[in-house]
Structure formats: C-alpha cells, structure tokens
C-alpha positions in Angstrom: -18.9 4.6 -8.2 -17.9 5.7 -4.8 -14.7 6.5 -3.4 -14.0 3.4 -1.9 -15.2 1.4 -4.5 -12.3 3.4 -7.4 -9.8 3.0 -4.0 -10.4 -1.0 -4.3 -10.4 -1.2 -8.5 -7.2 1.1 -8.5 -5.3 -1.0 -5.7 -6.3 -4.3 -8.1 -5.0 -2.6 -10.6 -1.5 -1.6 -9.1 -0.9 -5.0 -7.4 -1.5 -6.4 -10.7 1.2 -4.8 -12.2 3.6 -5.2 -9.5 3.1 -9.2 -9.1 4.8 -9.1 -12.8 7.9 -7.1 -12.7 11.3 -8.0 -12.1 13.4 -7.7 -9.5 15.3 -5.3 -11.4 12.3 -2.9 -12.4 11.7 -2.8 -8.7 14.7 -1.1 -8.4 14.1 1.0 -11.4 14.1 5.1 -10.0 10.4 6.3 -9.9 9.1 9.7 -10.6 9.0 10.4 -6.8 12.5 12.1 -6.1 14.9 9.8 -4.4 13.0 7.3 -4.2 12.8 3.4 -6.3 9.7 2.0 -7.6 9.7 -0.1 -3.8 9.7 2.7 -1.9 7.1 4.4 -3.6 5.2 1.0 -2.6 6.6 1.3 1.0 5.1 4.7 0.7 1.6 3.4 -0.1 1.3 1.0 3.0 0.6 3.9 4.6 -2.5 2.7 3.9 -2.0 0.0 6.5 -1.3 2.5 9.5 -3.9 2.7 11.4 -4.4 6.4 12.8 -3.0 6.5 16.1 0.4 4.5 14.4 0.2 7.0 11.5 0.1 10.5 13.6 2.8 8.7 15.8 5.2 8.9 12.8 3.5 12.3 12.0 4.7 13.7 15.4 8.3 11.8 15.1 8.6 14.0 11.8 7.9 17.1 13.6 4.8 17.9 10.9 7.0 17.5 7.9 4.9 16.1 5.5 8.4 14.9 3.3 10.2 13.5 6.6 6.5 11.3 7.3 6.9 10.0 4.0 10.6 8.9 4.0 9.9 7.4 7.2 7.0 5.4 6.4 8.7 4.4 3.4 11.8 3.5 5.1 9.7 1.6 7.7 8.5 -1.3 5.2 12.7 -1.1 3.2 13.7 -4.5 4.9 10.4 -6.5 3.4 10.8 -8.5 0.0 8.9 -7.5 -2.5 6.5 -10.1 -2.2 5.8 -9.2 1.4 5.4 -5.8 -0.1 2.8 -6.7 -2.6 1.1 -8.7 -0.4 0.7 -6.5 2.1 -0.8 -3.6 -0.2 -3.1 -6.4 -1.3 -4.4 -7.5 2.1 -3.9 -5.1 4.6 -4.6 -1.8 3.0 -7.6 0.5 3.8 -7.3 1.3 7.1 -6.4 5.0 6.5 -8.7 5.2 3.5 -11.7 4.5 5.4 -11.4 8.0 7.0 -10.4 10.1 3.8 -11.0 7.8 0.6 -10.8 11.2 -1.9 -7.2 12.1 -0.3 -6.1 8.1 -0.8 -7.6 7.7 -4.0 -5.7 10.8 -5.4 -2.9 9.6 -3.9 -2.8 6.1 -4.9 -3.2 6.9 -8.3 -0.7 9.4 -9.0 1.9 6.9 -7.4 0.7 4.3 -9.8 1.7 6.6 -12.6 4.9 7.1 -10.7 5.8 4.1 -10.7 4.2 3.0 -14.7 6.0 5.9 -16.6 9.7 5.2 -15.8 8.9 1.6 -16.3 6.8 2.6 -19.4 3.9 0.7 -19.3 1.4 3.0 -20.1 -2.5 2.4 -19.5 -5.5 4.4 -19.4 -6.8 5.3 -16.5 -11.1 5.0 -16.2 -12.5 8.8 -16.1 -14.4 8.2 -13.1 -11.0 8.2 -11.6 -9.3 10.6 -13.5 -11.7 13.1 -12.9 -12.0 12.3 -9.1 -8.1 13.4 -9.0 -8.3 16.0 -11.3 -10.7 17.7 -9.2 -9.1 16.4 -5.7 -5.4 16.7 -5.8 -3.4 15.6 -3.3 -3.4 18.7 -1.0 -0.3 17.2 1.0 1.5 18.4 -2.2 0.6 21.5 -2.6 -0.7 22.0 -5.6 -1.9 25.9 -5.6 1.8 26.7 -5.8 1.1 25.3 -9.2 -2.0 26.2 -10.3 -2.9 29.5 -9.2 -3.8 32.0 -11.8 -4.0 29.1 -14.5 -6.6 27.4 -16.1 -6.5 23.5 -16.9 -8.3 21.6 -19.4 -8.7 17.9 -20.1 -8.9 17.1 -23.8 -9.8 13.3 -22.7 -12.8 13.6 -20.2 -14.9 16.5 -19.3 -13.1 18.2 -16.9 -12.0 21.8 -16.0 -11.0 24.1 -13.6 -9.5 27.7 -12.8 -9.3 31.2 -14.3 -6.3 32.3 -16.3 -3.8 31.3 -19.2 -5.4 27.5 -20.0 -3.2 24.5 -19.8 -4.7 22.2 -21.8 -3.6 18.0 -22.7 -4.7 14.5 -21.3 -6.0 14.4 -17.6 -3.4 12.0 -16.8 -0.4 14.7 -17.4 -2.6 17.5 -16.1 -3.1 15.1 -13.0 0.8 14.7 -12.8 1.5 17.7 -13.7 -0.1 19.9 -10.4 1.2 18.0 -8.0 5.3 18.6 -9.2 5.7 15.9 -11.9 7.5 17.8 -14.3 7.8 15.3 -16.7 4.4 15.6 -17.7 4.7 19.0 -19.2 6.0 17.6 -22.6 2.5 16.2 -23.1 0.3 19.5 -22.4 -0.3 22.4 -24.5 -1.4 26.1 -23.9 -0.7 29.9 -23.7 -0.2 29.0 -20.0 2.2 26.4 -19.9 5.2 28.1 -20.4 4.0 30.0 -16.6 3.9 26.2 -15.4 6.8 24.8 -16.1 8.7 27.8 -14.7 6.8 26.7 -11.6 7.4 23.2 -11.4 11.9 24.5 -12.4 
C-alpha cells in the first residue's frame, strides 16, 4: 500500500478512537511533554495548513521546530473537541500530499501518544509499522538516539544499524527513537542500557 493510502487507514483509525472518548480522557496528559491528549490533536491539524500558512508559523517560530509545534497546537486550543475531530477527518491532507512518509510517521507515533496513557492498546498493521520504523520522524531527531545501536523487531521483519542490538515489538522500538522513554520497559538487549541513558 502507498503512503497515502496507510496516511488515510491510520487517520480512520485515530478519528475512530477519538469520536469515543470522554471529555475527561481528552484532557488526560499524553506522552508528548506538556501537552493533553487535545493538543496532541491540535498538533496533527497541522495537516490542514496548507504550505505557505505552515512556513508562516515556521518563520514566526524563528526555525524552532518545538516553538512551531506549540504554536500550531495552541492555534486550534479554543475549538471543541468535536470541531477538533472533525476537522482531522475532513480537512486533513494538505501537507501530506507533499511528504506522505514524514506525515505518516508522524501521525502514527502521536496515535500511540495519545492510546498508551489512555491504555487502549491495538496493533498496529506491519505495513505501517515498518514504514515508521524505517522513516522516523527526522523533526525529532532520532540519531541522537540511535547511533552506534542496533534495533530489532521481534514482531515484523525489520532491522537496522550496527552496534549493541535493541531488540522488542516495533511499536516500542518505534516510540522509543524518537524520545518516548516509556517504551524502554518493553525492549530487551545488551544495548539498551546505552538507550535509556540517552533518552535520561
């Protein structure tokens, strides 16, 4: 399946979940520092920017990849959660058009963001799971983490680097390289105790 295509089964997938929680578990803190699980959805209608808005808020930020988010996220803060969900429904795609692998690995990871704090586990399809595996989001910075490691996926056939292995589901590897350091209670491996120093 193409980009796009995992983009439109893993938006489905999120607004699903979303149209069912509570009030409450919308306010329920997210694995995204700082922020609640609606302003990790204000995050994602980023995805409804077209360019020229979204390197507007870009240049506001002075670069800061941090300061765009919080500002795009504090952009959509006065909408109900209803208007939220709708809009990621309807209106998103406009940024994903131009770099579907970046959005997807995105999206993804902020679905588990949001699913793990609330726990409602799922598994994720491998067609997707290895996308983001081998795509992290490079707005986080993930060689800070990984360099000098090696990772490998004990639930799809994925892996990736030289070094002391990291080895557990794709899911927590997925989390994991990208600062989530929650998910290091769920990997194994002669290199994880050089991972977890790096993730503090």
């Amino acid at each position: 399946m193409s980009y796009r295509g995992m983009l439109v089964e893993e938006r489905a997938e999120l607004v699903a979940l979303l149209r069912g929680l509570s009030e409450q578990a919308w306010q329920t803190p997210s694995l995204c520092a700082g922020w609640r699980v609606r302003d990790v959805v204000g995050h994602l209608l980023q995805d409804t920017l077209g360019p020229l808005s979204y390197a507007g808020v870009v240049l506001k930020s002075r670069g800061s990849v941090s300061r765009t988010n919080n500002a795009i996220a504090q952009s959509f803060s006065a909408l109900s959660t209803e208007q939220l969900v709708d809009k990621l429904e309807h209106e998103s795609g406009r940024l994903s058009k131009l770099s579907p692998r970046l959005m997807l690995s995105d999206l993804v990871v902020h679905h588990q963001d949001i699913r793990r704090p609330l726990g409602r586990p799922r598994t994720i399809p491998a067609d997707r799971l290895t996308a983001v595996l081998s795509y992290p989001d490079p707005f986080a910075f993930p060689r800070r983490f990984t360099k000098g490691l090696s990772f490998t996926a004990t639930d799809v056939a994925w892996t990736s680097g030289e070094g002391p292995q990291v080895r557990g589901p794709g899911e927590a590897i997925a989390l994991a390289v990208v600062g989530r350091s929650v998910a290091l209670d769920d990997l194994t491996g002669d290199g994880l105790p050089e991972l977890r120093r790096r993730l503090g």
